[in-house]
C-alpha positions as CSV (number, residue, x, y, z in Angstrom):
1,X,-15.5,17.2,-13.0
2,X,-12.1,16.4,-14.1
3,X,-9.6,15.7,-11.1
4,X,-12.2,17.2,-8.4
5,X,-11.2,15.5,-4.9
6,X,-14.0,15.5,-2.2
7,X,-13.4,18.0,0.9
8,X,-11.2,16.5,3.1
9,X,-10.2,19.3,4.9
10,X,-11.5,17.6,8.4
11,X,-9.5,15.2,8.0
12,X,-6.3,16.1,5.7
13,X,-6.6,19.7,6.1
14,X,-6.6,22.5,3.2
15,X,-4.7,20.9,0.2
16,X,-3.2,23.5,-2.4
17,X,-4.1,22.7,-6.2
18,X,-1.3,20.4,-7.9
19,X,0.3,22.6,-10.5
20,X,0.1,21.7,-14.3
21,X,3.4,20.9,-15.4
22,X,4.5,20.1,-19.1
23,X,4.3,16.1,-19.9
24,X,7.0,15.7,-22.2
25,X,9.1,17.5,-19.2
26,X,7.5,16.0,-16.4
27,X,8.5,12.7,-18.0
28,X,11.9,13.5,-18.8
29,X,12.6,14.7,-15.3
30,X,10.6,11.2,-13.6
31,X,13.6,9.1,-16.3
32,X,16.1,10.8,-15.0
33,X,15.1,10.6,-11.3
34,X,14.5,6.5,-12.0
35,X,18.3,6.8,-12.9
36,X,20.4,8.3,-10.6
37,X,21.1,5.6,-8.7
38,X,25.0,6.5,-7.7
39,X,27.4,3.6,-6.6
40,X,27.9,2.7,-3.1
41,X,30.4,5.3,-1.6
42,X,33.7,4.0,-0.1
43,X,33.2,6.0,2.7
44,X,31.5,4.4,5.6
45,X,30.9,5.1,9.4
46,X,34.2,3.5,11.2
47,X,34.2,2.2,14.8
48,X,35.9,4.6,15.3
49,X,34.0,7.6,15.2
50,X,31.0,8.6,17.3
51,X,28.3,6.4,17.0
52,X,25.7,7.8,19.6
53,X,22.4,8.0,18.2
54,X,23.5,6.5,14.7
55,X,21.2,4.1,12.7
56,X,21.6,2.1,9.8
57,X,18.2,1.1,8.5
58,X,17.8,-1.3,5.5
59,X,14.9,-1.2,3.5
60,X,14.3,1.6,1.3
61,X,10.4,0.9,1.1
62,X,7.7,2.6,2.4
63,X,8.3,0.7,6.4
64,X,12.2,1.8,5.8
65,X,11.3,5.3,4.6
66,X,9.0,5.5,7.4
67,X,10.9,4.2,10.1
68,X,14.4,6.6,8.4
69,X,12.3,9.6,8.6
70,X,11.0,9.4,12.2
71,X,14.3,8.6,13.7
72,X,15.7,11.4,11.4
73,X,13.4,13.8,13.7
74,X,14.2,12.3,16.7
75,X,17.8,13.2,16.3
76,X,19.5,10.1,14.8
77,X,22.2,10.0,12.3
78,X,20.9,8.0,9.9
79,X,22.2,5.9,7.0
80,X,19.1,4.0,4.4
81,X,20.3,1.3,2.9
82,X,18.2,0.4,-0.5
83,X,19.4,-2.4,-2.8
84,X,17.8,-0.9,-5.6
85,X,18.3,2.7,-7.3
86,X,15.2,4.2,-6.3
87,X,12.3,4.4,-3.3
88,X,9.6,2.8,-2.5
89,X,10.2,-0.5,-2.8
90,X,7.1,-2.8,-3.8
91,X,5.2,0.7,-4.5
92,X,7.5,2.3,-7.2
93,X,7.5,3.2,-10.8
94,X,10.4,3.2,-13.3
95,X,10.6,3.5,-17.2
96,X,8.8,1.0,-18.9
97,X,11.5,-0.3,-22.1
98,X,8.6,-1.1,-24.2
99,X,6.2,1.7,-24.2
100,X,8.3,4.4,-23.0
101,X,6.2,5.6,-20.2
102,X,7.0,6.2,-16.9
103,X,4.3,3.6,-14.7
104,X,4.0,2.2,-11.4
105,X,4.7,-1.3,-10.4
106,X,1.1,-1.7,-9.3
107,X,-1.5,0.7,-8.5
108,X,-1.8,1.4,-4.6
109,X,-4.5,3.2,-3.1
110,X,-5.1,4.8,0.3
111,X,-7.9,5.4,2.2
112,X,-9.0,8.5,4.6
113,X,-8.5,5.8,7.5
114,X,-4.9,5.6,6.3
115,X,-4.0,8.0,9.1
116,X,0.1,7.1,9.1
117,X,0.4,7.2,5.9
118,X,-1.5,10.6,5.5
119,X,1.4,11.5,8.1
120,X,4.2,10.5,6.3
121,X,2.9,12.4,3.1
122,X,2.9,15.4,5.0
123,X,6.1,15.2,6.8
124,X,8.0,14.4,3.4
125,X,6.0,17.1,1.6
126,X,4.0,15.3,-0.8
127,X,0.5,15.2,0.3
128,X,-0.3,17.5,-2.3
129,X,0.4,15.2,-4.5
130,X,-2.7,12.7,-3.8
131,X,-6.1,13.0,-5.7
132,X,-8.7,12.2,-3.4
133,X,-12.1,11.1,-3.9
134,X,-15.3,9.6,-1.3
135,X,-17.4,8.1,-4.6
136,X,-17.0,4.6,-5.5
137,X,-19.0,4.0,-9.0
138,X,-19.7,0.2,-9.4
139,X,-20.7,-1.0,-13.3
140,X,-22.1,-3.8,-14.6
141,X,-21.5,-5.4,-18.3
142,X,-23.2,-3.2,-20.8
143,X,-22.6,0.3,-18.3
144,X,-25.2,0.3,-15.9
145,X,-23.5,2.4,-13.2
146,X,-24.4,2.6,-9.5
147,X,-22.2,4.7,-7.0
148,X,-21.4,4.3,-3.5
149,X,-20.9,7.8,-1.7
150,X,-21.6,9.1,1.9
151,X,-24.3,10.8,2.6
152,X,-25.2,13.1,5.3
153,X,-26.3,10.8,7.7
154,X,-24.2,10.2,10.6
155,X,-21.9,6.8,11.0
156,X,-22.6,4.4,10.3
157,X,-25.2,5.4,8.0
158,X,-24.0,7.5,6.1
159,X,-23.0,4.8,3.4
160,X,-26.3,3.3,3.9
161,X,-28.7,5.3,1.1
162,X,-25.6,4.5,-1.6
163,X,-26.2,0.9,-1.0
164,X,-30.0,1.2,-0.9
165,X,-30.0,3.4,-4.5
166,X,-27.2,1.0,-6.2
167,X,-28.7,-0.9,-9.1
168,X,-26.2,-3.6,-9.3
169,X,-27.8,-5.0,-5.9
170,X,-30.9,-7.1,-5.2
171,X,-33.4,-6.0,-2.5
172,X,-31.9,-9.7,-1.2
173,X,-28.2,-8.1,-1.9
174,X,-28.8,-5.1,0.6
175,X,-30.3,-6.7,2.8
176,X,-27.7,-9.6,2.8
177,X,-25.6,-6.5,3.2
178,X,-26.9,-4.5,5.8
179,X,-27.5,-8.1,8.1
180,X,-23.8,-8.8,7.8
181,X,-22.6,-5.1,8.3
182,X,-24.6,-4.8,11.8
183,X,-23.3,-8.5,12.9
184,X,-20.1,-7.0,12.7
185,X,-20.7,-4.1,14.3
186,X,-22.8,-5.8,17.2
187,X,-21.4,-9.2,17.1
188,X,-18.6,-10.7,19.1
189,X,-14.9,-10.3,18.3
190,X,-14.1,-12.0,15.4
191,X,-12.2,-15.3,16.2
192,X,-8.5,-15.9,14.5
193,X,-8.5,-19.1,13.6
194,X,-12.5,-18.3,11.4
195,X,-11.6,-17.6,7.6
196,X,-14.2,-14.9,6.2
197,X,-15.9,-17.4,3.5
198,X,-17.0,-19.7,6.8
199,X,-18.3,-16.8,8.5
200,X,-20.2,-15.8,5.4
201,X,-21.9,-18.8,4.9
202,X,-23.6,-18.8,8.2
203,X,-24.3,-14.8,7.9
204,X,-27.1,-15.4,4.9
205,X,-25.3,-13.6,2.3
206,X,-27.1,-13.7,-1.3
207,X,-25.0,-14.7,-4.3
208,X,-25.1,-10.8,-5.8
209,X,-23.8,-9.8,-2.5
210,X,-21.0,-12.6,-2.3
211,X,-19.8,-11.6,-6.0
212,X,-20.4,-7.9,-6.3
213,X,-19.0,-7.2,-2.9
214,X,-17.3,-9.7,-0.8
215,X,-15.5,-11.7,-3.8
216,X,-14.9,-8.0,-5.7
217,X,-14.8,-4.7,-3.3
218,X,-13.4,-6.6,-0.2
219,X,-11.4,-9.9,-1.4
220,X,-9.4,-8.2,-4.2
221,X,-9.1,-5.3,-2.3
222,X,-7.1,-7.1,0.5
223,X,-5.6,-9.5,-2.5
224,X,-7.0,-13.0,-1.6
225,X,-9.9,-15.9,-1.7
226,X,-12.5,-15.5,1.0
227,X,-11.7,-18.8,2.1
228,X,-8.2,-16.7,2.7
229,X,-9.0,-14.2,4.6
230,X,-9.0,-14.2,8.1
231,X,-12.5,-12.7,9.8
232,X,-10.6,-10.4,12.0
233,X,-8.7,-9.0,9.1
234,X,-12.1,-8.4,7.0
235,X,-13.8,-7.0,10.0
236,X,-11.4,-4.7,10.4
237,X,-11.5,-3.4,6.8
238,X,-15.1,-2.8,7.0
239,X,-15.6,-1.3,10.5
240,X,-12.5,1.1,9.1
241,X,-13.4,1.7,5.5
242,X,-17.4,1.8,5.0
243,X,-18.5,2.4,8.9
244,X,-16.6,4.7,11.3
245,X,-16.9,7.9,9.6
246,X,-17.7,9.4,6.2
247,X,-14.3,10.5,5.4
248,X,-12.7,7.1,6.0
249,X,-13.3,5.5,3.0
250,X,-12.3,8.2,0.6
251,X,-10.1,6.8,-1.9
252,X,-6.5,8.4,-2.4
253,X,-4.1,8.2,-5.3
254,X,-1.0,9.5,-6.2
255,X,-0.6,12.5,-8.7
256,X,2.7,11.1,-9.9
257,X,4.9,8.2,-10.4
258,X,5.4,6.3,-6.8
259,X,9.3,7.1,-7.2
260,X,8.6,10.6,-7.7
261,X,6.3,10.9,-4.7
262,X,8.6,9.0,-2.0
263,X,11.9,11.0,-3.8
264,X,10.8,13.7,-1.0
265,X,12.1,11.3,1.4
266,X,15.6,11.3,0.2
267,X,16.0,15.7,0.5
268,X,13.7,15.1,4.2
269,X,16.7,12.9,5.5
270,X,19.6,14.8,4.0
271,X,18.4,17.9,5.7
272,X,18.8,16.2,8.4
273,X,22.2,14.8,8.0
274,X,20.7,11.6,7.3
275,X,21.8,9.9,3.4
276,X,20.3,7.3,1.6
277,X,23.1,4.6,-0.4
278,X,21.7,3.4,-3.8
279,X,22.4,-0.3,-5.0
280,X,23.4,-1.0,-1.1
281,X,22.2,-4.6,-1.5
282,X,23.4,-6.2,2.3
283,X,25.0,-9.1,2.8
284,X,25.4,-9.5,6.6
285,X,25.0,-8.0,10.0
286,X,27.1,-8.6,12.9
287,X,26.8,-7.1,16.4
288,X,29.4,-6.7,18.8
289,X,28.3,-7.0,22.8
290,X,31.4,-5.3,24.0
291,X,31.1,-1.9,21.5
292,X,27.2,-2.0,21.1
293,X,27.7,-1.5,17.8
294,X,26.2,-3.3,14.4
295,X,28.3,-3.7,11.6
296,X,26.6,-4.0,8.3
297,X,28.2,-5.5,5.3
298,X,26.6,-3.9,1.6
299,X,28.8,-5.5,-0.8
300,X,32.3,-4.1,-0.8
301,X,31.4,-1.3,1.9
302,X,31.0,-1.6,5.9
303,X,28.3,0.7,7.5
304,X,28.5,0.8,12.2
305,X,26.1,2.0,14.0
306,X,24.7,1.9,17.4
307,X,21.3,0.8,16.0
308,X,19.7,-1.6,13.0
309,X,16.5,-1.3,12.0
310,X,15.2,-4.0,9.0
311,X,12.6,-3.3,6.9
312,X,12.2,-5.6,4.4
313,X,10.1,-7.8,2.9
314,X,9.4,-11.3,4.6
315,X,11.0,-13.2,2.4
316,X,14.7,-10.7,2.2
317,X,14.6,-10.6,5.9
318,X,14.1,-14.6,5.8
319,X,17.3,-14.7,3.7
320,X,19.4,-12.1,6.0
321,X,18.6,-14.2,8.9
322,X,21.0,-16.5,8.4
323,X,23.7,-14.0,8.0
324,X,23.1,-12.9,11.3
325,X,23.5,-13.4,14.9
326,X,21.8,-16.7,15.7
327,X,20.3,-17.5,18.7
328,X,16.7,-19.5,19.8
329,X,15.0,-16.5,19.0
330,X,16.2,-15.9,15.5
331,X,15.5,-19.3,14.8
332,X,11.6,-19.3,15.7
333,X,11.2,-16.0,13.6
334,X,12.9,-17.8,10.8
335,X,10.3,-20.4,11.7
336,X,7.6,-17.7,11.8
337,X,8.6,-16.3,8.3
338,X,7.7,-19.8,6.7
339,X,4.4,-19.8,7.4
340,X,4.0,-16.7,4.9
341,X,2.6,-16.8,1.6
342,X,2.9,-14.6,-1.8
343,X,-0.3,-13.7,-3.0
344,X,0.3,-12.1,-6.8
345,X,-0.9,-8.9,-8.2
346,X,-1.5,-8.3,-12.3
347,X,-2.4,-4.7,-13.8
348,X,-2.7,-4.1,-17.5
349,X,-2.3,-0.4,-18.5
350,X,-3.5,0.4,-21.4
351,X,-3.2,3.8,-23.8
352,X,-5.7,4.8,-26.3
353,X,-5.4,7.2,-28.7
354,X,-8.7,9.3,-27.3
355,X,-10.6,9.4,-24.2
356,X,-13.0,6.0,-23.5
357,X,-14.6,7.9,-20.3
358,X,-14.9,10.3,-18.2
359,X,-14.8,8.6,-15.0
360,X,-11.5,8.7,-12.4
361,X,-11.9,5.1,-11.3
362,X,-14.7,2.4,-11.3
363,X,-15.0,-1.0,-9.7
364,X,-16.1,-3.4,-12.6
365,X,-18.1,-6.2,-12.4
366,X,-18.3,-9.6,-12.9
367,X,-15.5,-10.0,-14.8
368,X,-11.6,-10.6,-14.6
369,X,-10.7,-7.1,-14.5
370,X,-11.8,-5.8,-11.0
371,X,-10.6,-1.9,-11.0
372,X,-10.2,0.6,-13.7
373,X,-7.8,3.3,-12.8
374,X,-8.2,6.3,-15.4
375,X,-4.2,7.6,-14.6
376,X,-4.5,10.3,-17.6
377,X,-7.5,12.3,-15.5
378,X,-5.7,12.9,-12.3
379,X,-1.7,12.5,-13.2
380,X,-0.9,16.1,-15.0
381,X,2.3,14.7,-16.9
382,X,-0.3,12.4,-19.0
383,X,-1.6,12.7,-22.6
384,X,-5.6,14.3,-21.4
385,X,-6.8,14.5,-24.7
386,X,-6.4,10.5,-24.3
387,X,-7.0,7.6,-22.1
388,X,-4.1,5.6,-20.2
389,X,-5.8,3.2,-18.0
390,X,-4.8,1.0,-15.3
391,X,-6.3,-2.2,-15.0
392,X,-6.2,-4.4,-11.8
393,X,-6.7,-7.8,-11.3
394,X,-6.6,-9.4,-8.1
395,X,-6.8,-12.6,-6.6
396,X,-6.4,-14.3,-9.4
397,X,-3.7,-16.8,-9.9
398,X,-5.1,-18.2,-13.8
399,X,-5.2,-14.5,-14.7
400,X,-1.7,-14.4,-13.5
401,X,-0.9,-17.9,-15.6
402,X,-2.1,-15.9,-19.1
403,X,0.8,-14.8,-21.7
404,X,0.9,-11.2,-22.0
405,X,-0.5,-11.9,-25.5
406,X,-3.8,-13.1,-24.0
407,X,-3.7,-11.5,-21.3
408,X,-4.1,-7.8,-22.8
409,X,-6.4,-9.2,-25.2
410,X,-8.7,-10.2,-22.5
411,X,-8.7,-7.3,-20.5
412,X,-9.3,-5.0,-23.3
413,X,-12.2,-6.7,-24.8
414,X,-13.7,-6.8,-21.0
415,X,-13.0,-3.1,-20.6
416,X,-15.0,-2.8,-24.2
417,X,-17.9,-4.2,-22.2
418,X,-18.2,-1.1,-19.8
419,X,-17.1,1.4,-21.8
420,X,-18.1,1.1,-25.9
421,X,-15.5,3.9,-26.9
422,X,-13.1,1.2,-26.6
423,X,-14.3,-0.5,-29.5
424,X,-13.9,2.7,-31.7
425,X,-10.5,3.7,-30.1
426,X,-7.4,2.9,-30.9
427,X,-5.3,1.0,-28.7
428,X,-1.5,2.8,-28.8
429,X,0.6,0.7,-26.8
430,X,0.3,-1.3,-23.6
431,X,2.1,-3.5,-20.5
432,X,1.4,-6.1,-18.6
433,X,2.6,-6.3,-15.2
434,X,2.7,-9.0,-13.0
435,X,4.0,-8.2,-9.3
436,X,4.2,-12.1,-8.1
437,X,4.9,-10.9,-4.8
438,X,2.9,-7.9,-4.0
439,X,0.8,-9.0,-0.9
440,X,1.6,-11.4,1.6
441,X,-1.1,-14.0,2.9
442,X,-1.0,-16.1,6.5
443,X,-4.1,-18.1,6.2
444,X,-6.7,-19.1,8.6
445,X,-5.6,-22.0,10.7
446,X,-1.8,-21.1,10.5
447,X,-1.0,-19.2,13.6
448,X,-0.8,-15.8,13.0
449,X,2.2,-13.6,12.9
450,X,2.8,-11.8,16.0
451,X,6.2,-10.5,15.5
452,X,6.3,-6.4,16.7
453,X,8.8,-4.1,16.4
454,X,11.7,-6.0,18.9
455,X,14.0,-8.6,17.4
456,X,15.9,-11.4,18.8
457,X,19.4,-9.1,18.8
458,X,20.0,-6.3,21.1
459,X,19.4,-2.6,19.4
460,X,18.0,-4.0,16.7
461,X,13.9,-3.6,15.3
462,X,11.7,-5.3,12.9
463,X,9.9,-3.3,10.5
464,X,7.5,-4.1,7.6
465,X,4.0,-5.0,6.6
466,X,4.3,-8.1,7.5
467,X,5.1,-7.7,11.0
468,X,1.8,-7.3,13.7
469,X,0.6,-3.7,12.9
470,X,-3.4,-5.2,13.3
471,X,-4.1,-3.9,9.8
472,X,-3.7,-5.9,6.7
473,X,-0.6,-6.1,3.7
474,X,-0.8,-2.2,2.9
475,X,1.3,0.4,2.6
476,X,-0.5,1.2,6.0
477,X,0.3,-1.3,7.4
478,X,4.3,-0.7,6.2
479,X,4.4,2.6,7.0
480,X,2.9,2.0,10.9
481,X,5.4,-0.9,10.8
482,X,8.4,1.6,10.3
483,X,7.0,4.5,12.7
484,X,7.0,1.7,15.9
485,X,10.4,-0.1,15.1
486,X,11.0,4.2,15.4
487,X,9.3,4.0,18.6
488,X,11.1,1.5,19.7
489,X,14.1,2.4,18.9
490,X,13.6,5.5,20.6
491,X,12.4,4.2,23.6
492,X,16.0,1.8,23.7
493,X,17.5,5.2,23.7
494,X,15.4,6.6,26.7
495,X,13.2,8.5,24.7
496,X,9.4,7.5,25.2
497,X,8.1,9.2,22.3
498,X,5.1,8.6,20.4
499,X,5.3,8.7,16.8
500,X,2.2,6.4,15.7
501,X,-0.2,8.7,14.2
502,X,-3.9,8.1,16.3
503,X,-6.6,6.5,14.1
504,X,-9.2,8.2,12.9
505,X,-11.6,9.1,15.5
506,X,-15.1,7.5,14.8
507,X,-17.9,9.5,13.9
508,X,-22.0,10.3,14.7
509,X,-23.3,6.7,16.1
510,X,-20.0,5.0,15.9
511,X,-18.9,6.8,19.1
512,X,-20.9,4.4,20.7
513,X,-19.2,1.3,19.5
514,X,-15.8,1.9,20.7
């Protein structure tokens, strides 16, 4: 059935339907929201006026928005600082020149696990907004199809009969599979300094399973190599995702362009006197001891306030630094922030001119093109008498090295292989994206980033995905990032709060392993 998300009522509650709008509308409204991006007001908070309980945070992505939106219900004034004209930093959209369309820098998905992010939906409004879905449909060159669902057995079981009825797996495949699933469930914490490919090779995995689910499902789902990853990292992923509970894996995606979706967290903060300042790209911090206040310098305008919280991306907090306050501390994070890597992120969206399937999503095998997104099914404002598909490559630096030219050429003739429609349709227009920086990679061996919410200046937290949230690079991890520099914030002000939104409880069998 066409947009039908699974029951997630247990764990997202009743979700109303998302109302049909009008696409030529719907798109015309998304341009015009990509556009307001209004100039930097001279007016500024002086040192003058009452700064108790004020906060400048700086960041506008999904660890800023976050972080903004807590503190905004906590009773802070605050001021979000984004050097761009819209929200959501590395998970935004905005209006493509050469097609016309409104698309998303990347596509990101979400998982029933996801339980701060699911929070910060609903507190901005928007979680009606996210198609949801528990089926996972695998396929193989020429379209054999096998799907991964729960079932009704209890955790961690329930995934168990999907993998045991999926034709793209060997007997040797599942029970590769199954060996490694129960070592991680039964075996002993997973060391840091172990990458998952070494682990792997001493685990007996088959080559079917190594290919069609470690190198596909798990490494481009976390964005790197197995010999990348670290095992506590993957461990986590699968204890979260495939074994604590049926509704922890179902997939989530967003109904409308990213900017659209987090735009519900600029009319959040402005009801509560909070603002967000556009183009507000900042070019220094200072702190003065004697007033315990922060002055923060965005181009020709000066914001105080009693707190900073910065939620950027590694390498723009890595440039701030030196604008800042130093001291010893500030010049082992600066140390710390080194040691991080980009790890790059290409997606081909294609539009046909009818529809090439009637799936949502599929994983795709075997091939340079890991995860077809079907955007025109579950995003109302799309054409749905044709296709626009997303196409997702991961992991893949010489994918990354193509022209555009060959680029599209090659994922379109590997998307004919799944799905023969796309041989008989015809292909309207299309973009190639290539987010360089999308995910962020510490490898085994490198000491890992322990960096939490405190900072090496007083009143001042650290927010992002890249600081230690125990979750990997995702909009998760960002948005628990923001919600415990808002913790901390709070508890600087006396106010022991908790904002962190619990994980998911674990289900049937799993209650045993916690």
């Amino acid at each position: 059935m066409r947009g039908d998300p699974v029951p997630l009522s247990k764990i997202l509650g009743d979700q109303d339907p998302v109302p049909q709008s009008n696409r030529i509308a719907a798109a015309a409204e998304a341009s015009r929201n990509l556009e307001k991006a209004p100039e930097i007001s001279s007016e500024a908070i002086g040192e003058s006026a009452d700064l108790k309980n004020t906060v400048v945070v700086v960041g506008g992505g999904v660890a800023g928005m976050a972080a903004a939106t807590a503190l905004a219900d906590a009773g802070f004034r605050v001021t979000l600082l984004e050097r761009r004209g819209y929200l959501g930093g590395r998970a935004s959209s905005y209006l493509h020149p050469g097609t016309g369309e409104i698309i998303d820098n990347c596509q990101h998905v979400l998982f029933g696990c996801c339980t701060n992010l699911v929070d910060f939906y609903r507190r901005i409004g928007v979680d009606d907004r996210i198609f949801w879905d528990s089926r996972m449909t695998l396929i193989e060159p020429g379209g054999r199809r096998s799907v991964l669902a729960p079932s009704g057995l209890p955790a961690p079981m329930h995934g168990l009969p999907g993998i045991l009825m999926s034709r793209c797996f060997s007997l040797t495949d599942k029970l590769s599979l199954a060996f490694a699933f129960m070592a991680i469930l039964l075996g002993p914490k997973p060391r840091e300094d172990r990458s998952l490919a070494d682990w792997l090779d001493t685990h007996l995995q088959s080559r079917g399973a190594l290919n069609r689910f470690w190198r596909l499902v798990i490494a481009s789902a976390l964005n790197a190599d197995l010999e990348d990853i670290r095992l506590p990292i993957a461990a986590k992923v699968i204890r979260q995702v495939f074994l604590n509970s049926p509704g922890a894996g179902a997939m989530g995606m967003s109904r409308i362009p990213l900017s659209d979706l987090y735009g519900g967290a600029r009319g959040y903060l402005e009801e509560r006197k909070g603002r967000i300042v556009f183009n507000a790209s900042v070019d220094s911090a200072s702190w003065n001891e004697e007033k315990r206040v922060w002055t923060v310098t965005a181009q020709s305008c000066v914001f105080h306030a009693e707190t900073l919280v910065l939620a950027l991306p590694f390498e723009a907090a890595a440039k701030l630094l030196p604008k800042m306050p130093a001291n010893a501390a500030s010049e082992a994070l600066a140390e710390t922030l080194k040691s991080i890597e980009h790890r790059p992120i290409c997606s081909a969206h294609l539009w046909f001119d009818r529809e090439i399937t009637e799936l949502d999503h599929a994983v795709l095998l075997d091939r340079d093109i890991h995860w077809m997104y079907h955007k025109s099914r579950w995003q109302p404002a799309r054409n749905a008498k044709a296709s626009y598909v997303e196409l997702v490559v991961s992991a893949s630096r010489e994918f990354a090295a193509l022209s555009r030219e060959a680029a599209l050429e090659r994922a379109r003739t590997q998307l004919a292989e799944f799905f023969p429609e796309v041989s008989r349709a015809r292909l309207v227009k299309s973009a190639l994206i290539k987010e360089m920086r999308a995910t962020f990679l510490v490898p085994p061996g490198v000491p890992a980033v322990h960096v939490g919410p405190e900072s090496p200046w007083p009143n001042c937290f650290l927010a992002g995905d890249w600081t230690d949230t125990d979750w990997a690079a995702t909009m998760e991890s960002a948005c628990r990032s923001g919600y415990r520099a808002a913790e901390a914030a709070c508890r600087n002000q006396g106010d022991p709060r908790t904002i962190l939104a619990p994980d998911l409880p674990p289900s049937g069998f799993m209650k045993m392993f916690v």
